[in-house]
C-alpha positions, 0 to 999 in steps of 0.5 A: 386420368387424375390420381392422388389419395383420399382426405387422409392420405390412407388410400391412393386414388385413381380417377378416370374420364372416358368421355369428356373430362366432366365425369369422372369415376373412381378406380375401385380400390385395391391392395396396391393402394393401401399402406396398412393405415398409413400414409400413401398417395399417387403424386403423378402419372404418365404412359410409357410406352402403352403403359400407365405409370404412376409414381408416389410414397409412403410412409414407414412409421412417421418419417421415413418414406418410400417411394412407390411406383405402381403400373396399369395396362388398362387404367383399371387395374393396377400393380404396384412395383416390389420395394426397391432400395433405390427408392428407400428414403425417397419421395418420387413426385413427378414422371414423364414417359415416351414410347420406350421409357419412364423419367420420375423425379423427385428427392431421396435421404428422407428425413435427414436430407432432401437430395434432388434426384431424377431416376431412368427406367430402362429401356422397354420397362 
C-alpha cells in the first residue's frame, strides 16, 4: 500500500499492490477522502492489529488543520474516524501499529504553535 492526495491536495489517495509492487492500482475514491475542495491528504499508514490505519489532515479554511484518521479492514474500503478535539489544530504524520494498538505523531496548536505531540490508541481500537 502507498497513500498520499492527488496534485492538488483535494483528494486523499490510496494505492495498492497485490503482486509484486510493480502495478499498482488506485483505491477508488470515496466521501472519506474529500474535504469539500479543500486540502486533505493521508501522510502514512500501518496494520494494527488486522486493521489499516491511516493517518493525515485537513484544512478548515486556510490555516487551521485538523488531523484525521481513516481505518480499512480490507485496504479497499475505507472510514474515516468522526472529528475529534484531540486532533483539533493538529497534523497527524506518522503511525505505527502492532497487534493491539496504533502510535500516530505529529504536531498539535496549528497555526500558532507546533507542539510535538505523539497519541495512543487504546488497546484493541
Amino acid at each position: 500500500m502507498a497513500v498520499g492526495a492527488d496534485l492538488d491536495n483535494k483528494k486523499a489517495i490510496v494505492w495498492r499492490s497485490t503482486a509484486d509492487g510493480r502495478r499498482w492500482t488506485r483505491v477508488p475514491d470515496a466521501s472519506a477522502f474529500d474535504n469539500h475542495g479543500l486540502p486533505i491528504e493521508i501522510r502514512d499508514m500501518t496494520m494494527a492489529g488486522s486493521t489499516y490505519i491511516a493517518v493525515g489532515h485537513l484544512l478548515f479554511g486556510t490555516q487551521y488543520s485538523s488531523g484525521v484518521i481513516w481505518s480499512s479492514s480490507d485496504g479497499r474500503a475505507w472510514t474515516r474516524s468522526p472529528d475529534a478535539p484531540m486532533f483539533q489544530q493538529a497534523k497527524v504524520v506518522a503511525v505505527a501499529g502492532d497487534t493491539r494498538r496504533a502510535v500516530a505523531a505529529g504536531s498539535f496548536g496549528a497555526p500558532d504553535f507546533y507542539i510535538p505531540t505523539i497519541w495512543v490508541s487504546p488497546p484493541g481500537s
